[in-house]
C-alpha positions in Angstrom: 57.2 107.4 116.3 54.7 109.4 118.6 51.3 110.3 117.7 52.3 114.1 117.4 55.7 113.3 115.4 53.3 111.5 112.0 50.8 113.9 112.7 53.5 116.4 111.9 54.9 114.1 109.2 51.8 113.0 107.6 51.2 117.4 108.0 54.7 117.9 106.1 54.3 115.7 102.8 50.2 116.6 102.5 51.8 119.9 101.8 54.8 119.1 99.9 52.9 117.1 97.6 50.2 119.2 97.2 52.5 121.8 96.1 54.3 119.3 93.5 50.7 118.4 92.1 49.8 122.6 92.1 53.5 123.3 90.3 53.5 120.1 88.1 51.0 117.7 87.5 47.7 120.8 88.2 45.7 117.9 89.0 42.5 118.3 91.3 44.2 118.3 94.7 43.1 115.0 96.5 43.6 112.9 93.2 46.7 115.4 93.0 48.1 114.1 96.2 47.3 110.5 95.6 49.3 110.2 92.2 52.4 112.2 94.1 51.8 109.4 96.7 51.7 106.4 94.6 55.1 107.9 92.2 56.7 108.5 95.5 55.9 105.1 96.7 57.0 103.1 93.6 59.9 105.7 93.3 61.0 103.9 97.3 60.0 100.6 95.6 62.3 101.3 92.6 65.6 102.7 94.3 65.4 99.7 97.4 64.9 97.0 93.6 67.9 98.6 92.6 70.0 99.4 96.1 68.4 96.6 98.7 71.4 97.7 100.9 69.5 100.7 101.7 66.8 98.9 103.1 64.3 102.4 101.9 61.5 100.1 101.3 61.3 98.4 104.3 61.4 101.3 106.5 59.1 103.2 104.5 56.9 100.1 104.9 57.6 99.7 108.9 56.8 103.4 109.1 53.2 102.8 107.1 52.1 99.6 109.1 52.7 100.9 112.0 49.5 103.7 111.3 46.3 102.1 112.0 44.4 103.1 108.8 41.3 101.2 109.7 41.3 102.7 113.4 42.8 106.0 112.1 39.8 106.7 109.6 37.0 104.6 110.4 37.3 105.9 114.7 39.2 109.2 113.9 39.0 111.3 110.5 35.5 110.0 108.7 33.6 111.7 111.2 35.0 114.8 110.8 34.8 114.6 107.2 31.3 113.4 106.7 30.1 116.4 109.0 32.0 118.5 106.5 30.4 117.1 104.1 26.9 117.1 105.2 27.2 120.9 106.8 27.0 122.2 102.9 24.4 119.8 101.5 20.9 121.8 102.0 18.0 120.3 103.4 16.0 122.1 100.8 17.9 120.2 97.8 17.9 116.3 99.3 14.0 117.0 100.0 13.7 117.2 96.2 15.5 114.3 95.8 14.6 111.8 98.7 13.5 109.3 96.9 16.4 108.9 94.6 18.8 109.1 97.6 16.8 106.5 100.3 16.2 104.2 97.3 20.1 104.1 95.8 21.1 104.4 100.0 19.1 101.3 100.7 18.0 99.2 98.0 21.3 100.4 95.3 23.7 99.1 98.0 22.0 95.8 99.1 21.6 94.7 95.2 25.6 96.2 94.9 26.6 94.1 97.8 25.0 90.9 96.0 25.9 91.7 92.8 29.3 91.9 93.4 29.5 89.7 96.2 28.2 86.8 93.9 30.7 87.9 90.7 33.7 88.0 93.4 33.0 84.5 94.0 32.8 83.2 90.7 35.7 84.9 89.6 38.1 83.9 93.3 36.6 81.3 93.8 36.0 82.3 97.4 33.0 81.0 99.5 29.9 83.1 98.9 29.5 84.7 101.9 33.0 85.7 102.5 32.1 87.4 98.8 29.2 89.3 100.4 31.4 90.9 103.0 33.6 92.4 100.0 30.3 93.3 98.1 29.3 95.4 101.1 32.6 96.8 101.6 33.4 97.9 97.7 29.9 98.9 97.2 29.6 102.5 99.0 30.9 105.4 97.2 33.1 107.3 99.5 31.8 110.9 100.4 35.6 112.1 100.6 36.2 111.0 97.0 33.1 111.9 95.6 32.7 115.5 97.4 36.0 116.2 97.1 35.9 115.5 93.0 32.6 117.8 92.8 34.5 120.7 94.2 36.2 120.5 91.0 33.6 119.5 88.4 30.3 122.1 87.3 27.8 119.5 87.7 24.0 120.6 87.8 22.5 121.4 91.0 20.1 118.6 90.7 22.6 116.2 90.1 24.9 116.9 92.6 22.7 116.7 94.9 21.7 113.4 94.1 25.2 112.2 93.6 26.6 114.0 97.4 23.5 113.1 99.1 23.5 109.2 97.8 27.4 109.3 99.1 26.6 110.5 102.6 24.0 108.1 103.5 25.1 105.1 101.7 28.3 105.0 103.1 26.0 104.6 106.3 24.1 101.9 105.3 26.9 100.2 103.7 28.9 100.2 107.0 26.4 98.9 109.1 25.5 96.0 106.1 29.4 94.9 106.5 29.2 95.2 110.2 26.0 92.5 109.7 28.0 90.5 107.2 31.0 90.5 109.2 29.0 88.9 111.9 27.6 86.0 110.3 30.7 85.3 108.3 33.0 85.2 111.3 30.9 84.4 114.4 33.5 84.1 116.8 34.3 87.7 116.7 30.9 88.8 116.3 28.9 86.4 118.1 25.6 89.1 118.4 24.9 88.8 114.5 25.3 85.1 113.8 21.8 84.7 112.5 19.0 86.6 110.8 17.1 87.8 114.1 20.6 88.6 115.2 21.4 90.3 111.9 18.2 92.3 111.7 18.2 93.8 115.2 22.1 94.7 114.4 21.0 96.7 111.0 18.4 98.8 113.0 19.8 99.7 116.4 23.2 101.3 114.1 21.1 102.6 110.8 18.0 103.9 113.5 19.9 104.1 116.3 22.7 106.5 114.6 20.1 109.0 112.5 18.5 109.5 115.8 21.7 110.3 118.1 22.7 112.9 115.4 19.5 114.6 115.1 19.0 114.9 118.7 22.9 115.9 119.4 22.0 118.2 116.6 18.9 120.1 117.8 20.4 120.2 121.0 23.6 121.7 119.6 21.2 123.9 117.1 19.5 125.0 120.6 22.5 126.2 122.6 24.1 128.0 119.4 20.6 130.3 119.3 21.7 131.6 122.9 25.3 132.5 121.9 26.3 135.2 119.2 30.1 134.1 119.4 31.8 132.7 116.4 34.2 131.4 118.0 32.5 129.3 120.8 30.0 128.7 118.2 32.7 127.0 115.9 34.1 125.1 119.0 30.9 124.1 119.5 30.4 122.3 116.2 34.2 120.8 116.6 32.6 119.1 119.7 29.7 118.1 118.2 31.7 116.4 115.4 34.1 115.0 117.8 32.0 113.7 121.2 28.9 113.1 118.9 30.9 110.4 116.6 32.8 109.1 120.2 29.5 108.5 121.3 28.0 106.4 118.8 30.9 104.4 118.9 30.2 104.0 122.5 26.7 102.7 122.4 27.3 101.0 119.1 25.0 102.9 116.7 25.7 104.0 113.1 28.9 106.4 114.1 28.9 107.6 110.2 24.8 108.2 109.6 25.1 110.3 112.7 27.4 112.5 111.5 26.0 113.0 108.6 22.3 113.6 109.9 24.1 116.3 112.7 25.9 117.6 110.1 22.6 118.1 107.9 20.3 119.8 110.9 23.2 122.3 111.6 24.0 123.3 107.9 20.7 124.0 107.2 18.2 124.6 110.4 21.2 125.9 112.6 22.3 128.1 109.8 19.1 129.7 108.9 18.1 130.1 112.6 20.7 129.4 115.2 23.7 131.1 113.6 24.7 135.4 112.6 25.7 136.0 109.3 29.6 136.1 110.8 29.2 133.4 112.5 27.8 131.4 109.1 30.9 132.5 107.2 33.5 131.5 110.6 31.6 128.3 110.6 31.9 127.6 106.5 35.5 128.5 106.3 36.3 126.4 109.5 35.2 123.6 108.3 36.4 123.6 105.1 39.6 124.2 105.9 39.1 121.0 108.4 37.6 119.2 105.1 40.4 120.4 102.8 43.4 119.3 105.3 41.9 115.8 106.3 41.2 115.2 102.6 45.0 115.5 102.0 45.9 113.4 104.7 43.7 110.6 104.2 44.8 110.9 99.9 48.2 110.6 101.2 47.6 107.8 103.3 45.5 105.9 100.8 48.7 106.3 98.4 51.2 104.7 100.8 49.3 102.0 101.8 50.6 100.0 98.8 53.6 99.2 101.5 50.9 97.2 103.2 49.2 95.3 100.2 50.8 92.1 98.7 50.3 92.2 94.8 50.9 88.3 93.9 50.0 88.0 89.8 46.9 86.1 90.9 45.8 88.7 93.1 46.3 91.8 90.5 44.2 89.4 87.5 41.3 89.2 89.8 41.5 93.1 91.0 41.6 93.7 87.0 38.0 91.6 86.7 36.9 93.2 89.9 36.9 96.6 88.9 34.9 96.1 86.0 32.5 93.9 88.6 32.1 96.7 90.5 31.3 99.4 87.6 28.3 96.5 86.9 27.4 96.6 90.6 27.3 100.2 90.9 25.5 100.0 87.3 22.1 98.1 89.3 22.2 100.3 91.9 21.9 103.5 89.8 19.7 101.6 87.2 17.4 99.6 89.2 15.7 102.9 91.6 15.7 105.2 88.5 13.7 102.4 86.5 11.8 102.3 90.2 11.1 106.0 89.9 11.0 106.6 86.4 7.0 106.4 86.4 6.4 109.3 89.2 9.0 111.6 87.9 11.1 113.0 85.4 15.1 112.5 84.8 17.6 114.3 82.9 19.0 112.4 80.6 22.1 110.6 80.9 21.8 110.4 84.9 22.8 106.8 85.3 26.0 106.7 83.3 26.8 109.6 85.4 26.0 108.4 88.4 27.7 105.3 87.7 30.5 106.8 86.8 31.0 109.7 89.6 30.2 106.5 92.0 33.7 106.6 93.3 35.0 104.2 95.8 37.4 105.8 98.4 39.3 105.3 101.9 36.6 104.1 103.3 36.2 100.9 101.1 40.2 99.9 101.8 39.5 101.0 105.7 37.3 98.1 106.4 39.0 95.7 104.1 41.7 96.3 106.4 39.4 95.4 109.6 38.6 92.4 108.3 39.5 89.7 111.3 42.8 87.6 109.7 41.7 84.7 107.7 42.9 83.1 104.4 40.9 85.5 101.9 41.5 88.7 103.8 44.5 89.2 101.6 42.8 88.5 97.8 39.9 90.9 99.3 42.7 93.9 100.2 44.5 93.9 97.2 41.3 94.0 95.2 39.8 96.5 97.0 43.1 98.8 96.5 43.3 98.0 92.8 39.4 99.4 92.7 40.0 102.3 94.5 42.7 103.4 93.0 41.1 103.1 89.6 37.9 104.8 90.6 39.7 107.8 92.1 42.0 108.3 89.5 40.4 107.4 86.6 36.8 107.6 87.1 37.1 111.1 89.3 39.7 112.6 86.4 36.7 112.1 83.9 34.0 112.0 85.5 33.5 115.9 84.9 33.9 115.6 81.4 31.4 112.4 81.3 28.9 114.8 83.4 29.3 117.5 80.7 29.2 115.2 77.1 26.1 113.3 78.4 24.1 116.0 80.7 24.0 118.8 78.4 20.0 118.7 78.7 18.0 121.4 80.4 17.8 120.3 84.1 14.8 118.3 85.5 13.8 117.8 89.0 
């Protein structure tokens, strides 16, 4: 198939099953679509069980495997969505809650990575460090998941900031920590990072290296837009932003994900306020959450039929089982451990971390590097895990997690 026929395909069933969730299930959409996607996948599964002659399943799994979900996400669609994501999270509101964000975006992912990294190998029995690289990989929450859930729940402002904010950038940090761990786990595909120096210098020229190409792509972008009163240039403008800034930090091999998200911040905030008209603000919103909404189904969709791709041996499915309460735990320390941090200097409303904990939802992302993992003997425990938890998180975790936010954080809010 070309490029523009599954675009077009992938285009066709994001709206069919959206409109089977809407009619039947009335689902948030993106967990609406996944469920449609799954049912339709083990619905394949069950007629080619029953008919083999058919040979559904086998096309159906030709058709998935030959999409690139790693390449397809990780070099194509997150950027787009993270500056989505960042354009509507105000400066303002992640100023008042920086230190929760850089502490859970830095410290909350390192202790996740070891946490479950460490519980991975005990419970596999796979060689620690190999265990790391699945810590780091199963430890950011997903911004699609997690922004796309808040759309649907009333969450305080408060807490929704510290919940989108702590998505954005983690899933930064948690890329580049994989990108090190990769390195030193399998050295003769990433011979740069095969020691600590080597590790180090890795961490900082992406984390660094990426907030500083989007907030200078930014202002510069925030600078032209002040000369032009034209929607929509001013929207193309932004597209190109998105698209050339994230091409370019692949190019010189900084943080591609940070800086979209720190472009995305400086233009929904700064180039807003002062570089944008009132028309072009509302162009500019609507664009890009139309561009949001559509990716968000197409990468739900995706997520759903990539169980074509994932071997589910019995061994495999008991240790996903045990995983996905391992990385509840993990996800537990890195909510727990900054608030306890923080607790002293300032005030929390109350139930915060079993929210936290809970809204923490794992997403494409986490099954997108699984899948760029270079071949080796545990590559295929770590993918089926990783699906197992995802799955579970998005369904179950982002189906509740509104009505978790509303039983525990019924307080008066606090900064």
């Amino acid at each position: 198939m070309t490029l523009l026929q599954i675009a077009s395909l992938l285009i066709v069933l994001s709206g069919a099953f959206g409109a089977i969730n809407y009619l039947v299930f009335k689902l948030p959409s993106t967990i609406g679509i996944l469920v449609v996607s799954l049912l339709a996948s083990f619905g394949v599964m069950g007629i080619d069980y029953f008919w083999p002659e058919l040979g559904m399943a086998d096309a159906v799994r030709t058709g998935v495997t030959s999409i690139d979900f790693s390449d397809a996400l990780l070099e194509g669609m997150l950027g787009l969505l993270l500056f989505a994501g960042a354009l509507h999270v105000k400066l303002s509101d992640l100023k008042a809650q920086w230190s929760v964000v850089l502490l859970m975006a830095t410290l909350g992912v390192g202790l996740s990575t070891v946490v479950a990294g460490v519980g991975f190998s005990w419970i596999t029995g796979t060689p620690l460090l190999i265990a790391l690289v699945f810590g780091s990989l199963i430890s950011p929450t997903d911004p699609v998941a997690v922004l796309g859930v808040l759309r649907e729940a009333s969450l305080r402002k408060s807490l929704e900031t510290k919940i989108a904010g702590e998505s954005l950038f983690n899933d930064g940090v948690g890329y580049v920590v994989f990108l090190v761990l990769v390195g030193i786990a399998f050295p003769t595909d990433h011979a740069h990072a095969t020691d600590a120096t080597g590790a180090f210098l890795l961490f900082v020229q992406e984390a660094f290296g990426g907030a500083a190409l989007g907030l200078i792509l930014g202002w510069l972008t925030f600078r032209l837009m002040r000369l032009i009163d034209d929607y929509s240039l001013e929207v193309l403008i932004t597209l190109g932003l998105a698209f050339g800034g994230y091409s370019l930090a692949l190019y010189l091999h900084v943080s591609a994900p940070i800086m979209a998200v720190c472009a995305g911040l400086l233009i929904g905030d700064i180039g807003a306020k002062h570089g944008m008209s009132a028309e072009t603000r509302t162009y500019v919103d609507s664009f890009w959450k139309m561009i949001d909404e559509i990716l968000n189904a197409v990468l739900f969709l995706l997520i759903g039929f990539e169980v074509f791709a994932i071997a589910f041996p019995t061994e495999h499915m008991i240790a996903g089982v045990a995983s996905i309460g391992l990385a509840l735990l993990a996800r537990f320390m890195a909510v727990a451990v900054p608030i306890v941090i923080l607790r002293p200097f300032r005030a929390f409303s109350p139930g915060v971390i079993p929210i936290m904990t809970w809204g923490g939802l794992k997403g494409g992302i986490s099954v997108a590097l699984a899948l760029s993992l270079p071949e080796n003997d545990y590559k295929p425990i770590i993918l089926t895990v990783t699906y197992m938890v995802v799955i579970f998180s998005i369904i179950v975790q982002g189906l509740t997690v509104a009505r978790v936010a509303n039983k525990l954080g019924r307080e008066p809010d606090l900064v």
